[in-house]
Backbone as numpy.savetxt, mean C-alpha at the origin, in Angstrom:
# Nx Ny Nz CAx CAy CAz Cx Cy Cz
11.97 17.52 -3.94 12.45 16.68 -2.86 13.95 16.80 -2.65
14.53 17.58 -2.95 15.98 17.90 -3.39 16.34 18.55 -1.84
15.90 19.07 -1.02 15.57 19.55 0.26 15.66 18.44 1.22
15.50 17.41 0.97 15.76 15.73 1.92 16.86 15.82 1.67
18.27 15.91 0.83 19.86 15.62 0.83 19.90 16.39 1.61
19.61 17.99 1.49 19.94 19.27 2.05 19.95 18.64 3.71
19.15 17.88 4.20 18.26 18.43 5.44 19.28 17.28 6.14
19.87 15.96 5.03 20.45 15.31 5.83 22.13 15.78 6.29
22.53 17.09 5.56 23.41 17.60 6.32 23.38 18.39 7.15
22.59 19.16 7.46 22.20 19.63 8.37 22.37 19.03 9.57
23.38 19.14 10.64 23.04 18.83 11.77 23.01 19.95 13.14
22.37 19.72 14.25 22.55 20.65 15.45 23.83 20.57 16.20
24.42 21.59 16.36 25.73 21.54 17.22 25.29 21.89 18.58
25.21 21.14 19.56 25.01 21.48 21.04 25.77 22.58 21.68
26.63 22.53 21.51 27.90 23.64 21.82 27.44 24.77 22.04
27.05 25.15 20.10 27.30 26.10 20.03 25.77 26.49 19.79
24.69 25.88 20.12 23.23 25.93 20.17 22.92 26.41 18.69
22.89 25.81 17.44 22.86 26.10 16.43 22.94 25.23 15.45
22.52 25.29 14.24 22.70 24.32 13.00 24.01 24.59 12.47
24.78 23.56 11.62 25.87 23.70 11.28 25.79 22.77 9.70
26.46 23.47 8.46 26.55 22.27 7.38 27.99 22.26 7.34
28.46 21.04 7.21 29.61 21.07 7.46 30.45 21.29 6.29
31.82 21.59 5.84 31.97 22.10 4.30 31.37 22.57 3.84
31.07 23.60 3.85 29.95 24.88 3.43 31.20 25.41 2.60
30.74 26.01 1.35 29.64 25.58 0.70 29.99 24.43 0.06
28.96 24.20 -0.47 28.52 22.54 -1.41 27.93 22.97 -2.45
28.66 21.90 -3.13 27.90 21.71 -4.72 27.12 20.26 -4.69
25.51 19.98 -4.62 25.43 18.97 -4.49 24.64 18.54 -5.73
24.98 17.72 -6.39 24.10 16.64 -7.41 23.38 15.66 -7.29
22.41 15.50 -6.82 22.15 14.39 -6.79 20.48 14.01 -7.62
20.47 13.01 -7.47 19.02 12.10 -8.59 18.82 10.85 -8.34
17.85 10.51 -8.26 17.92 9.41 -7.75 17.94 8.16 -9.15
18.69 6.97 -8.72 19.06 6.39 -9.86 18.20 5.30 -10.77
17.03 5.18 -9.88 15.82 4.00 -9.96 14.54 4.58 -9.78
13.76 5.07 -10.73 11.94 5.74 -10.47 11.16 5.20 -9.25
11.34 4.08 -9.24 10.17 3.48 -8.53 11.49 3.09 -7.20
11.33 3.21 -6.13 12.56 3.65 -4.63 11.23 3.11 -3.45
10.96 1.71 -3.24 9.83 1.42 -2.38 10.10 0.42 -1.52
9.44 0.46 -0.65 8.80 -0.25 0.84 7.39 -1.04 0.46
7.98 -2.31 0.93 5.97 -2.74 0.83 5.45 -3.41 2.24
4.26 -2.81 2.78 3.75 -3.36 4.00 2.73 -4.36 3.62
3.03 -5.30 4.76 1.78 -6.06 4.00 1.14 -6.30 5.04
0.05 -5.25 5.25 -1.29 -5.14 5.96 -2.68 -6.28 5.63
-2.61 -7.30 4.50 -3.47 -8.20 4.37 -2.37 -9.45 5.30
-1.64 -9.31 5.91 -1.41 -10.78 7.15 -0.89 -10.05 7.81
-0.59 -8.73 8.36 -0.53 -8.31 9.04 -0.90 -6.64 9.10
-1.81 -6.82 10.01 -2.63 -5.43 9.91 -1.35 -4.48 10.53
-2.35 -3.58 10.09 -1.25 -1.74 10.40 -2.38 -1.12 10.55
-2.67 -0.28 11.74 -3.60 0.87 12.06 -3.34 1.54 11.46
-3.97 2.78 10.41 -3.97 3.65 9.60 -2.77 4.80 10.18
-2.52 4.91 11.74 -1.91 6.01 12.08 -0.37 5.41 11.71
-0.07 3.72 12.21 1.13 3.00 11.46 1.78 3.31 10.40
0.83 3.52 9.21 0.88 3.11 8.01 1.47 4.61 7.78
0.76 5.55 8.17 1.08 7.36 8.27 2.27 7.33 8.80
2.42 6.65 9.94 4.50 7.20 10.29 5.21 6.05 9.62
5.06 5.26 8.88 5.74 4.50 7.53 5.77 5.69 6.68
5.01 5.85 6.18 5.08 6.89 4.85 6.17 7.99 5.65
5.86 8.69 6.19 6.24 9.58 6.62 7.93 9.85 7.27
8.80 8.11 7.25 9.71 7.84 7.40 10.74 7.36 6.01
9.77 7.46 4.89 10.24 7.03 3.43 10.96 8.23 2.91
10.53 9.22 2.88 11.31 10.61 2.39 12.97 10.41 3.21
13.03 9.90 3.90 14.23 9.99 4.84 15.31 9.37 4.13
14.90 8.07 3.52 15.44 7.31 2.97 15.78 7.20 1.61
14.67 8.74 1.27 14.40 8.59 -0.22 14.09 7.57 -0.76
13.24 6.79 -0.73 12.13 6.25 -0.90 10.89 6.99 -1.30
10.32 6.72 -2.87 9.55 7.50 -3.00 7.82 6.74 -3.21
7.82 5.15 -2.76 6.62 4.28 -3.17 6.40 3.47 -2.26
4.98 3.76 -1.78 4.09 2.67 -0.20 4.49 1.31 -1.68
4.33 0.35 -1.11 4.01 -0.69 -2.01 3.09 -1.25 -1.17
1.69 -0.94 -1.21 0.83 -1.43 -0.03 -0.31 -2.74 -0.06
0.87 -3.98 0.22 -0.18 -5.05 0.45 -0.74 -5.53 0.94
-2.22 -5.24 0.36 -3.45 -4.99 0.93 -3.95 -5.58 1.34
-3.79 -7.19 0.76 -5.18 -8.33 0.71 -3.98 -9.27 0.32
-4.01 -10.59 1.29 -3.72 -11.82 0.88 -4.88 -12.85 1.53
-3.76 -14.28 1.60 -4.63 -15.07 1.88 -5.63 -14.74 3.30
-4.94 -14.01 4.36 -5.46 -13.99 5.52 -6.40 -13.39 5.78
-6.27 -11.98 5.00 -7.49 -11.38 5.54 -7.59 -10.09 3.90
-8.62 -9.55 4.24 -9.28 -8.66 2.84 -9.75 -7.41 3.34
-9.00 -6.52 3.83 -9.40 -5.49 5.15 -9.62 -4.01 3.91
-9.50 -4.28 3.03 -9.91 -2.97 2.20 -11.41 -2.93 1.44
-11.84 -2.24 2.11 -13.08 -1.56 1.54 -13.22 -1.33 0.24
-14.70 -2.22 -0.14 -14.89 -2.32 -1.89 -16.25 -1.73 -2.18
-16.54 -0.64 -2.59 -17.95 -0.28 -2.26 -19.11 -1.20 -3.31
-18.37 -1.38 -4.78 -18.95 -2.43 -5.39 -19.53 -3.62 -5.15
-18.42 -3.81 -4.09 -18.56 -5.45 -3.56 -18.22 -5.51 -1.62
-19.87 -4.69 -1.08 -18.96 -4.77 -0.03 -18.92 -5.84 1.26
-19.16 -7.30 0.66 -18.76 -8.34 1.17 -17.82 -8.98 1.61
-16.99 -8.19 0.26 -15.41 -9.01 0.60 -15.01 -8.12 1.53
-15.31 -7.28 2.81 -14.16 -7.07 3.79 -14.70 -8.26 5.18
-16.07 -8.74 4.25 -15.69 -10.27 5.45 -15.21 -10.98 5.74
-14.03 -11.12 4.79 -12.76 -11.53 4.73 -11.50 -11.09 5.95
-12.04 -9.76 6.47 -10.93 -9.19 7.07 -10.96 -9.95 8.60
-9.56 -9.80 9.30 -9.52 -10.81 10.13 -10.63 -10.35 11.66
-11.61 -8.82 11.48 -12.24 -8.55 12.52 -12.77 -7.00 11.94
-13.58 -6.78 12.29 -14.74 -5.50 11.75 -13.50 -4.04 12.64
-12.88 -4.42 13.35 -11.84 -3.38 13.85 -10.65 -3.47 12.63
-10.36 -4.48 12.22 -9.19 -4.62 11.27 -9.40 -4.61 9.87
-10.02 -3.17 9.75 -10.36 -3.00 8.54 -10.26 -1.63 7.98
-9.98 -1.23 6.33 -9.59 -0.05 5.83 -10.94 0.52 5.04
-11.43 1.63 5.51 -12.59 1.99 5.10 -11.79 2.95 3.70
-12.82 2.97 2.93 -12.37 4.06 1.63 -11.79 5.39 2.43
-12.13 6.63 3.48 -12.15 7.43 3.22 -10.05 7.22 4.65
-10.52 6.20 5.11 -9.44 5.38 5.35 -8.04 5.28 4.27
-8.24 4.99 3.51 -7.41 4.73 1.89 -7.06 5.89 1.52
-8.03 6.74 1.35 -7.94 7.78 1.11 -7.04 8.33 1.67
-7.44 8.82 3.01 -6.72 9.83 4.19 -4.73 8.99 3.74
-4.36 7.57 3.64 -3.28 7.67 3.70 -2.77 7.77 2.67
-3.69 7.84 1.36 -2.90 8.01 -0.29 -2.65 9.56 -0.12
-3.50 10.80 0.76 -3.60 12.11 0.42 -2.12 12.71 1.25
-1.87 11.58 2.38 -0.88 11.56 3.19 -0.06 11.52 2.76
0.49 10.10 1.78 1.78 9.86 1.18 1.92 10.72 -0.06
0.97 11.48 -0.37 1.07 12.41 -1.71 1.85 13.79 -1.11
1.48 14.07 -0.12 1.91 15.34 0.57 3.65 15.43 0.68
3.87 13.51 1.21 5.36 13.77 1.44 6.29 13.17 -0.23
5.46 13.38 -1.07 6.16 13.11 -2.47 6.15 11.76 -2.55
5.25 10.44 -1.84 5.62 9.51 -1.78 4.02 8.51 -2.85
4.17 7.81 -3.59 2.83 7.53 -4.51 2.50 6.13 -3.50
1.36 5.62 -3.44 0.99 4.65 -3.05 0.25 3.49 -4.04
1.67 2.30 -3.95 0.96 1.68 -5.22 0.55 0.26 -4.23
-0.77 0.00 -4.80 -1.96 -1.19 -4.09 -1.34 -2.56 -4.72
-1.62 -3.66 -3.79 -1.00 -5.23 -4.23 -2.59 -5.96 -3.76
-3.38 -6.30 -4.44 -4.22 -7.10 -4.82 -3.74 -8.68 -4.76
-3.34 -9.56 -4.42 -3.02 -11.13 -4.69 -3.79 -11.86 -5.75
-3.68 -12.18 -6.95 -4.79 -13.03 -7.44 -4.09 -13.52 -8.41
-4.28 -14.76 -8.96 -5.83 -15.66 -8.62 -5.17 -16.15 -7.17
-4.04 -16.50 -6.85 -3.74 -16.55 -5.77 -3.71 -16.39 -4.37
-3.60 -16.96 -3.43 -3.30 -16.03 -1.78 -4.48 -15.34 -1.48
-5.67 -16.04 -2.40 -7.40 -15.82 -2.20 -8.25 -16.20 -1.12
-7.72 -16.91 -0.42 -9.09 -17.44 0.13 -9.53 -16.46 1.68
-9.58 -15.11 1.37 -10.14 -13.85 2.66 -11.34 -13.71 1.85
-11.26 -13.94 0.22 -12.10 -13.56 -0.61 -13.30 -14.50 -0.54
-13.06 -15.49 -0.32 -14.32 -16.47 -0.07 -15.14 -15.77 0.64
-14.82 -15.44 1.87 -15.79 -15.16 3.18 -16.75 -14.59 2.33
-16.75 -13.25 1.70 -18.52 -12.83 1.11 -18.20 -13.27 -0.11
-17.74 -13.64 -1.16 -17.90 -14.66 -2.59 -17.70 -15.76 -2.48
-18.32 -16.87 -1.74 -17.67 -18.18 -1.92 -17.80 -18.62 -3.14
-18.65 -17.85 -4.46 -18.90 -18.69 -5.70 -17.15 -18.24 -6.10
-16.58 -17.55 -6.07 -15.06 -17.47 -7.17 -14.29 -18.57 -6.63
-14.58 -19.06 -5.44 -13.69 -19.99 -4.92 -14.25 -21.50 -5.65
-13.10 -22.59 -5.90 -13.33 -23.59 -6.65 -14.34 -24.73 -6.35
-14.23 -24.75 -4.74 -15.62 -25.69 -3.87 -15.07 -25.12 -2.14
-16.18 -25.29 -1.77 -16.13 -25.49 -0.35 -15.20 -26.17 0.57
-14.00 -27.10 -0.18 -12.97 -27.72 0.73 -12.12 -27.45 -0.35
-12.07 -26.52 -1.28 -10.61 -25.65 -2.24 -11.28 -24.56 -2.40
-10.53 -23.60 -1.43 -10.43 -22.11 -1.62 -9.42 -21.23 -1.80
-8.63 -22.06 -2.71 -7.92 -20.99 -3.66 -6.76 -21.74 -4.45
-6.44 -21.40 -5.74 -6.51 -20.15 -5.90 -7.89 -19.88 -6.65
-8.73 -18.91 -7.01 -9.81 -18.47 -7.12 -9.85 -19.36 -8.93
-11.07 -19.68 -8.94 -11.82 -20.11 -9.72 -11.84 -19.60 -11.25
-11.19 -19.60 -12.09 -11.02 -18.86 -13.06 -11.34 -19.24 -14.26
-12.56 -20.30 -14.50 -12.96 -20.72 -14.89 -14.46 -19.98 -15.05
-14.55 -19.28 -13.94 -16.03 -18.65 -13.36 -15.59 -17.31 -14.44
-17.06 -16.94 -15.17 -17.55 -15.73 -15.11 -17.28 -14.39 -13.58
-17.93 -15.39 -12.63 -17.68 -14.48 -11.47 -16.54 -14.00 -11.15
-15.98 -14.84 -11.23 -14.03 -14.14 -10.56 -13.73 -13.04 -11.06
-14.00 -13.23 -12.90 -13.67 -12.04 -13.43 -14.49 -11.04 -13.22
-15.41 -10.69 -12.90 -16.57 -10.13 -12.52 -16.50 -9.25 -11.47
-15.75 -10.11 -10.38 -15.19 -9.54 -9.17 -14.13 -9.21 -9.23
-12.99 -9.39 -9.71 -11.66 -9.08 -9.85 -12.27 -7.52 -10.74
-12.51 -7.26 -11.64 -13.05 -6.14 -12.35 -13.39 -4.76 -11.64
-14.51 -5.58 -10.58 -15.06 -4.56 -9.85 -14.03 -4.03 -8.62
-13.18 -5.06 -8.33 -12.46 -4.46 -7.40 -11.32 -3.59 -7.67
-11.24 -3.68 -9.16 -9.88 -3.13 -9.68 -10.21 -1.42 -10.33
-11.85 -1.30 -10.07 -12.17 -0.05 -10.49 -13.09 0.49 -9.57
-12.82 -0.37 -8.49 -13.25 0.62 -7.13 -11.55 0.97 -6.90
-10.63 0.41 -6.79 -9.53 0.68 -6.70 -9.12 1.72 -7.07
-8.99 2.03 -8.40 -8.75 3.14 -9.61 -9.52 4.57 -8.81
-10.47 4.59 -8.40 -10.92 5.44 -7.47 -10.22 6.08 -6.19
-9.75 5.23 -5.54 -9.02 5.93 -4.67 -7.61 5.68 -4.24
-7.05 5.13 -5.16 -6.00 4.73 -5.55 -5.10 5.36 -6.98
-4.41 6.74 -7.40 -4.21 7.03 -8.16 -3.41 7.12 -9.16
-2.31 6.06 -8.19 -1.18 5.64 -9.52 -1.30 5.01 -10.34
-0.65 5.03 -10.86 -0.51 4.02 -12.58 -0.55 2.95 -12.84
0.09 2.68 -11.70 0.24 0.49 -11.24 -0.46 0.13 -10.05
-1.16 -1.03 -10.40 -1.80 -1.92 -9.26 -0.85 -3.30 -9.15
-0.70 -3.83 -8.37 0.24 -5.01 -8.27 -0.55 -6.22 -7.71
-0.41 -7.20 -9.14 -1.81 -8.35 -8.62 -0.85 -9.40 -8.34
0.27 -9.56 -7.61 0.91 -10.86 -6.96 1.47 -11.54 -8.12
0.63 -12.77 -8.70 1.33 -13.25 -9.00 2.34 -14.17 -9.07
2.77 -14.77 -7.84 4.29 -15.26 -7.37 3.40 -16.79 -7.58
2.25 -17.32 -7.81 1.75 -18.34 -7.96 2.08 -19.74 -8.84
């Protein structure tokens, strides 16, 4: 990625119809000073059409930025596809506003291309209640839906399954379960 400093000196001279680096030559060093260099969208309260989400990524190299931080699922809606469990995208705010696996896919294979990792934000036990719509048992009763029930067998049950349908098409190292509760 050492080719992104390069490219940001690079500019076109109109003039003289041509590229120009300016102080030529250069010795350049650079590294970036922090591993993890990220953006996080948060497509669970506010959706992003998959092609969105592609010219995000695709604007991170610029910045050097090297991590989607992509949050997926909050309270509003649950638009990612769980093949384990595939109730919970009844959660999502409309059968159009939703991320199918091969969906997930297409933008993790995307942000891999431009050196960029895509790490997933799950909300829990917290910022749950999209999750009710197809599990209402993790939720605590019918007039408290959230934060999820953790008392239940089920929650964990479901939290499990979603975290290794995840692992599937999701290939970094870290999942990011919120928390801020």
């Amino acid at each position: 990625r050492g080719l992104e400093t390069f490219s940001q000196l690079v500019e076109f001279d109109f003039d003289a119809r041509g590229y120009k680096v300016h102080d030529a030559p250069l010795s350049i060093q650079d590294a970036p000073r922090f591993p993890h260099r990220g953006l996080m969208v948060d497509s669970g309260r506010h959706f992003e059409p998959v092609a969105a989400i592609k010219k995000i990524v695709d604007s991170l190299p610029y910045a050097k930025l090297n991590v989607l931080h992509w949050h997926a699922v909050d309270t509003q809606s649950f638009p990612i596809e769980t093949p384990s469990r595939p109730k919970l995208w009844e959660g999502a705010y409309s059968k159009a506003e939703r991320y199918s696996t091969e969906d997930v896919q297409d933008v993790v294979e995307h942000a891999r291309l431009r050196g960029v990792r895509v790490m997933v934000e799950f909300d829990v036990p917290g910022h749950s209640e999209s999750w009710c719509a197809g599990y209402p048992e993790v939720c605590p009763s019918t007039t408290c839906d959230q934060p999820l029930d953790v008392s239940s067998d089920a929650t964990f049950e479901l939290i499990d399954a979603i975290l290794g349908d995840a692992a599937a098409v999701f290939p970094d190292q870290f999942v990011h379960l919120g928390g801020d509760e």
